[in-house]
N, C-alpha and C positions, 0 to 999 in steps of 0.2 A: 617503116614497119606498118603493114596493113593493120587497120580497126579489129580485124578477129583476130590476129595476131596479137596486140596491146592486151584486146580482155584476157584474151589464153593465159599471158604471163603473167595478171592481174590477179587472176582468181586461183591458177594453178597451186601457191603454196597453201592458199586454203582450202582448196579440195584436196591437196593431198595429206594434212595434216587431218580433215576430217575421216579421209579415208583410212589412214591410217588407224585412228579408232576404232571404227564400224567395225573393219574386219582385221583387226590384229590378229594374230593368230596366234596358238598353241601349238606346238610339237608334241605328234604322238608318232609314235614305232614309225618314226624318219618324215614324220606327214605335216606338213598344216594344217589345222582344223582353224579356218576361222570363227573364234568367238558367235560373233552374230550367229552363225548359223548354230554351232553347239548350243544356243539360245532358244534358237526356233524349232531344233528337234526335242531337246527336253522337254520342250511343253508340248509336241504333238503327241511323245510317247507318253506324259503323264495325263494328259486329256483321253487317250485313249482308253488306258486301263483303269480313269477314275468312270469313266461314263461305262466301262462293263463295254467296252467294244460298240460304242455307236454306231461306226463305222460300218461292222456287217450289219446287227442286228438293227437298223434303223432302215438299210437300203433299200427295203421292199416296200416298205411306207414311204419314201422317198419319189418312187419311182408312183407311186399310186396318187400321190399329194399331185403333181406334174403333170400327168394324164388329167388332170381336174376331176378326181371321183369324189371329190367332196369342194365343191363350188364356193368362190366367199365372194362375188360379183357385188354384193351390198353391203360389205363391209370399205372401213377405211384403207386409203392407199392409192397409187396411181397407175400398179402395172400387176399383170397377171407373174403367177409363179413361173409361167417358163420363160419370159419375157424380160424376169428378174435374174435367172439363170443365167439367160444367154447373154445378158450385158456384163456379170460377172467372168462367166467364160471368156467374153471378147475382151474382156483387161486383163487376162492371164495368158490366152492364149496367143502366142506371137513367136516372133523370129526365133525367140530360145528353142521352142521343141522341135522345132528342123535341123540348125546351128547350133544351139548351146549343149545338146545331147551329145550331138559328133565332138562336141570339144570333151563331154564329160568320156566321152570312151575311148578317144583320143588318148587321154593323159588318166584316167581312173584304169583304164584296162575294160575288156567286156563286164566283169562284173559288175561294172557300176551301174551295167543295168537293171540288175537284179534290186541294188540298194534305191536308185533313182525310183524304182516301183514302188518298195515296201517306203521309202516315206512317204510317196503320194496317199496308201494307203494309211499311215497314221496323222498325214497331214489335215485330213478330210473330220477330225474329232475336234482339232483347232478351227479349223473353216466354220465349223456346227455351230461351237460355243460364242463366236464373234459377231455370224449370222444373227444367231439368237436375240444376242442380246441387244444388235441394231436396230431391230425389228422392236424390243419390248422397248427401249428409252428412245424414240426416233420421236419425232416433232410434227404433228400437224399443221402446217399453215395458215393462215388465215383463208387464204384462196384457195385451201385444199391440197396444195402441193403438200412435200415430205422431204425433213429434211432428218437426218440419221448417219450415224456412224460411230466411232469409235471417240472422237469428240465428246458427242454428246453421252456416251455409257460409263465415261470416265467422270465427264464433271458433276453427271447426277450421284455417281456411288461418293464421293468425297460429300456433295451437298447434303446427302442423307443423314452423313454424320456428323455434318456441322462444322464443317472444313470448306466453306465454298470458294475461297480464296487458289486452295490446293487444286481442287476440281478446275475451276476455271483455267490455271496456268497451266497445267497436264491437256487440257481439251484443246489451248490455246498453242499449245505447242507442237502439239500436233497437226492442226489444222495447218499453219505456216511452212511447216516441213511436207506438208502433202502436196500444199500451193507451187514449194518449191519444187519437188519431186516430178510432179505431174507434167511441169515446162521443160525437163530433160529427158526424163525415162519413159514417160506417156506421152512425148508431144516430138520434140526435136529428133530422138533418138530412132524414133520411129518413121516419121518423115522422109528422113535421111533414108534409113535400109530402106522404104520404100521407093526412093528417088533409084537409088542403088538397082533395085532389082527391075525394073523399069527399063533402066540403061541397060541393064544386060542381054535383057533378052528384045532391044531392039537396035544392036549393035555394037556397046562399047562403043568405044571411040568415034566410030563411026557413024552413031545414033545423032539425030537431031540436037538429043534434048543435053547431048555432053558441052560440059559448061556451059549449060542454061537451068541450073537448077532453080533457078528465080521462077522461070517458068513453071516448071513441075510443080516448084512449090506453092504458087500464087493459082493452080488446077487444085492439089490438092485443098488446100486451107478452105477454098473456094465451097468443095466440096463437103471438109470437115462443116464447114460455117453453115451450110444450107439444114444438116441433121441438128446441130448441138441447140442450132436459136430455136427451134421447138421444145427442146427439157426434155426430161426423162422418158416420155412418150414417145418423142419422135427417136431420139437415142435406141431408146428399147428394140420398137418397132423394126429399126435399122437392124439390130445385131439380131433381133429373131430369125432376118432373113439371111443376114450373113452368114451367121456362125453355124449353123448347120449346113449351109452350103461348104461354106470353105472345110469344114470339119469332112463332112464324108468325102471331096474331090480328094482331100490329102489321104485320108483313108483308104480309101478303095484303091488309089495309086500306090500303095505303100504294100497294102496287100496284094496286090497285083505282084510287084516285085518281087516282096519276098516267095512267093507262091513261083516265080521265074528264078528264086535259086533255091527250091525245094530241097533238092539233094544236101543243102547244106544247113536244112533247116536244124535236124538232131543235134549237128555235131555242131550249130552254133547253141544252141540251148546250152548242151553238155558246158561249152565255153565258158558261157554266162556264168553257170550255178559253180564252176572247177575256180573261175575269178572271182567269184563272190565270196569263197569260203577257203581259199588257200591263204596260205603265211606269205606263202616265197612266188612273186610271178614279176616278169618284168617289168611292171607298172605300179611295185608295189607292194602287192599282196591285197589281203583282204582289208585292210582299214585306209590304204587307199583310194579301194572301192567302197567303201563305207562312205567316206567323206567325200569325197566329189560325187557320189549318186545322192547324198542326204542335198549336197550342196545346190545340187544343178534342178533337183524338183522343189526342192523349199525357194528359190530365185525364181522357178516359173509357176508354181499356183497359189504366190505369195502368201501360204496360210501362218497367220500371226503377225500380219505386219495390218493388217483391218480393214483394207482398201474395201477390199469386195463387198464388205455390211451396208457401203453405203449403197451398194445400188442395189441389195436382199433387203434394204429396208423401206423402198417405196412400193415395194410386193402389197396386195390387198389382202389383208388379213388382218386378221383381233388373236390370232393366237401366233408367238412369236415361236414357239416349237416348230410348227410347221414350214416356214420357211428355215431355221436351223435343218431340219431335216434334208429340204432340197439341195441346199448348198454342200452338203454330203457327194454329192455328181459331181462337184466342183474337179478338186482334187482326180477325183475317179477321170473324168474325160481330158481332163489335161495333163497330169500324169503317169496315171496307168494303164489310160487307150492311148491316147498321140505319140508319149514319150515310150511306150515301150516295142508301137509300131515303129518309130526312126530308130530306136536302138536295134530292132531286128535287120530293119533292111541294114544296116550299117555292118552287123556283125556276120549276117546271111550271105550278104554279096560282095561289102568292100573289103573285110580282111581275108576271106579266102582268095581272093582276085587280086589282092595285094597294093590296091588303090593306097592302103595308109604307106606302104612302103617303096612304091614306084619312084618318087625323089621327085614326083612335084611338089613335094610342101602343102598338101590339101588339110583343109581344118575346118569347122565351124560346116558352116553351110553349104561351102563349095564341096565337101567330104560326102554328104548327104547327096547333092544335086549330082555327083559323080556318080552314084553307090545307086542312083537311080539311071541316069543315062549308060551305064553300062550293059545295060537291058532296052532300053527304048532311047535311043539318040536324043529325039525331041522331049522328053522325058524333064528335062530342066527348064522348060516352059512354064509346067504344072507346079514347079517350085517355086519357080519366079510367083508366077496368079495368087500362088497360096502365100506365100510372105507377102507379097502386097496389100491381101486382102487380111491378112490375119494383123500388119500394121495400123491399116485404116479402122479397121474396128478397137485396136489397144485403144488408138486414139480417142475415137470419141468416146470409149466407157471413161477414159482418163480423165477428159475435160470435165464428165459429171462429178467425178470423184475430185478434183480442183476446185471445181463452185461449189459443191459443201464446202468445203476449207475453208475457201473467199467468203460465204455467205455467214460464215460463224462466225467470222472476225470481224465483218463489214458489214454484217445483216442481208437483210432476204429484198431490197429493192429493184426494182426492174432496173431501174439505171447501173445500179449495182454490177446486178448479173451480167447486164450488156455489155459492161468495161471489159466484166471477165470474160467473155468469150471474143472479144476483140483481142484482145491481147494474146489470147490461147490460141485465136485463128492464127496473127501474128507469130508466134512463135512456130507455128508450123510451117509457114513460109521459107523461117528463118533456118531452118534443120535442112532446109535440103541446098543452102548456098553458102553454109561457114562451118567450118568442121573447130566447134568448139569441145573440145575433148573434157576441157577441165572444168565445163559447165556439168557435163553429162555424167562426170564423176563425183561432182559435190549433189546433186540431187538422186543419184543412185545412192551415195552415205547416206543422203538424208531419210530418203524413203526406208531404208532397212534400218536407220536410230530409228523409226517412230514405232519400231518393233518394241521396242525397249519397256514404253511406259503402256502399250499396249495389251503385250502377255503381263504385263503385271497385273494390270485390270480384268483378266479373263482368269488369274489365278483369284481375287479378290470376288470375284462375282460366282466362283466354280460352286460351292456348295449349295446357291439359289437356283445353278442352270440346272443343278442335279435334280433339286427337289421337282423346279418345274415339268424337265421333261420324265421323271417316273407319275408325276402325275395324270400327265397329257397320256405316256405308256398306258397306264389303269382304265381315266377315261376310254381310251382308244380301244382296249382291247374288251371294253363291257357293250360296245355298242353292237 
């Protein structure tokens, strides 16, 4: 029995017993509703209507904070607001909104495009308040760096009250669960579908790099290693450039396409909103499509699991509203633009065209990559480039969000840090030449348990973020 073989059956009955946790599921009108996720909508839908709709009425100020019309260049922090954006976008956005979409409509039916939307949009009041509050409890350095996250927002609310026992094991357990998360679903996971799409569009089988993923992998880590050892700067920096690149390539391909099955555009709509709100459809009906669209967008712009605060909270500012603000776009560009462009082309071009029922078996990604070459041949090229690029970037936002983790438990030392990003580069080598399955499922549980003591910290904190941001509101609107 090979070495990844061994771990596999090693860890397997504990990932599966964790997994089995995470996402137990409830029965509704013949459906699974996994738990976690019933978790993670509750609080986007009760954050929305406690903040009085953030979500719309904040987005114009969002959008004006971002454009830099009100400058904080001399205040404390290490990266610009859009700079804090795009690192958070590049940890949400990835493989899911090409692949995990076509799965969700797939097996949801088209409506779940309609649902996958509207919780991006209620996701985006969760995103606000975690942002928020990264930004108000986040850590100065001594050298200046910044360190923040949901760690530190949880063990200060317990310290305040005289509980710091509590605070620290909630912060600390967090942190650990991030550490472990970040080496499967941020680092391995990713790796891999990037080695994957790689191979694909440079032959399959027939490619050089087939069974040579050591190679691939030891290009990329190489690469991951070259951004991550400069910190959040150079990170930033990185996904400034990327994530608007790769965002509008996929974009503008995507519209493209659908605009190439125009004719089908109405009567996919009509689809959508007939799936969205029917009892009785093949797939279900309408709850569904509730649940697999609540599901498929709370898994890709993870709002309520805190990831994202940590890298909203090296943003330069003295006012923590204004970055809650920005991270309002979060949700909105990974959501409600990416996800609901792959649900069109999917419902525009592959089920009229009959792609889902041809009896290849197409699913995930390959459903999307078809639903685009059906129009333009070479056309799964641009999908390849864009999963590539949209991994490489999860990545390295991921590694930063793991050395907070590392650096709370293990403190903020250079040698420190250096271990961690050894080992991170390492694991990214490792994802593209051993298909640990049961590795990749214990840290997907873990990263969705850390949801748990999270929203409970963002319910505990909710009547202070209200006060703050009607305040900031007042100031705001007397200047």
């Amino acid at each position: 029995m090979s070495i990844d073989s061994q771990l596999e059956a090693l860890i397997r009955p504990l990932a599966q017993t964790l997994s089995d946790v995470v996402f137990h599921p409830i029965h509704i009108f013949n459906q699974d509703f996994p738990l976690i996720v019933l978790w993670l909508a509750i609080a986007s839908l009760w954050f929305t209507f406690y903040l009085r709709l953030i979500n719309f009425r904040g987005f114009r100020q969002a959008i004006g904070i971002l454009r830099g019309s009100r400058a904080e260049s001399d205040k404390p922090g290490e990266i610009s607001h859009f700079k804090a954006l795009s690192t958070a976008v590049s940890g949400t956005v990835g493989v899911g909104n090409i692949g995990g979409v076509a799965v969700a409509i797939t097996i949801g039916g088209p409506g779940a495009a309609f649902w996958l939307f509207m919780a991006g949009f209620l996701a985006m009041a969760t995103k606000f308040v975690e942002c928020t509050l990264g930004v108000k409890y986040r850590r100065i350095n001594a050298d200046g760096s910044v360190s923040g996250g949901p760690m530190f927002y949880l063990e200060r609310f317990f310290l305040d009250r005289n509980w710091p026992r509590v605070g620290k094991f909630l912060g600390s357990f967090y942190a650990l669960a991030l550490v472990i998360g970040c080496l499967g679903i941020g680092n391995m996971f990713q790796s891999n579908q990037a080695y994957v799409q790689v191979l694909s569009i440079t032959g399959g089988e027939d490619s050089f790099l087939f069974g040579r993923g050591w190679l691939f992998g030891l290009f990329m880590a190489g690469a991951v290693g070259l951004v991550i050892l400069g910190g959040i700067r150079s990170i930033a920096t990185t996904a400034s450039r990327i994530v608007p690149a790769m965002a509008l390539l996929y974009m503008i391909s995507a519209i493209i396409i659908i605009a190439m099955s125009a004719e089908h555009l109405l009567a996919a709509i009509a689809l959508i909103f007939n799936g969205a709100f029917s009892w009785s459809s093949a797939q279900g009906g309408m709850v569904g499509a509730i649940i697999i669209g609540f599901q498929r967008a709370l898994f890709s712009n993870e709002a309520g699991i805190g990831s994202a605060s940590i890298a909203h909270s090296a943003v330069i500012t003295d006012e923590p509203i204004t970055e809650g603000l920005v991270s309002l776009l979060e949700p909105f560009i990974d959501s409600m633009v990416i996800c609901t462009l792959t649900s069109l082309v999917i419902v525009t071009t592959a089920i009229p065209n009959g792609l889902l029922d041809d009896g290849r078996g197409l699913e995930g990604i390959a459903l999307t990559s078809a639903a685009f070459a059906h129009h333009v041949s070479w056309a799964p090229f641009i999908i390849a480039i864009a999963a590539l690029l949209f991994a490489f970037s999860t990545t390295i936002a991921w590694s930063y969000y793991g050395l907070k983790g590392w650096t709370y438990l293990f403190g903020e030392g250079a040698m420190t840090q250096l271990l961690f990003k050894t080992v991170f580069c390492g694991f990214v080598a490792i994802g593209c030449m051993i298909q640990l399955r049961a590795v990749l499922d214990f840290s997907d549980a873990m990263v969705f348990l850390i949801s748990i003591p999270n929203i409970i910290g963002l319910y505990l904190y909710g009547p202070e973020i209200k006060r703050d941001l009607e305040t900031y509101l007042l100031k705001f609107s007397s200047r």
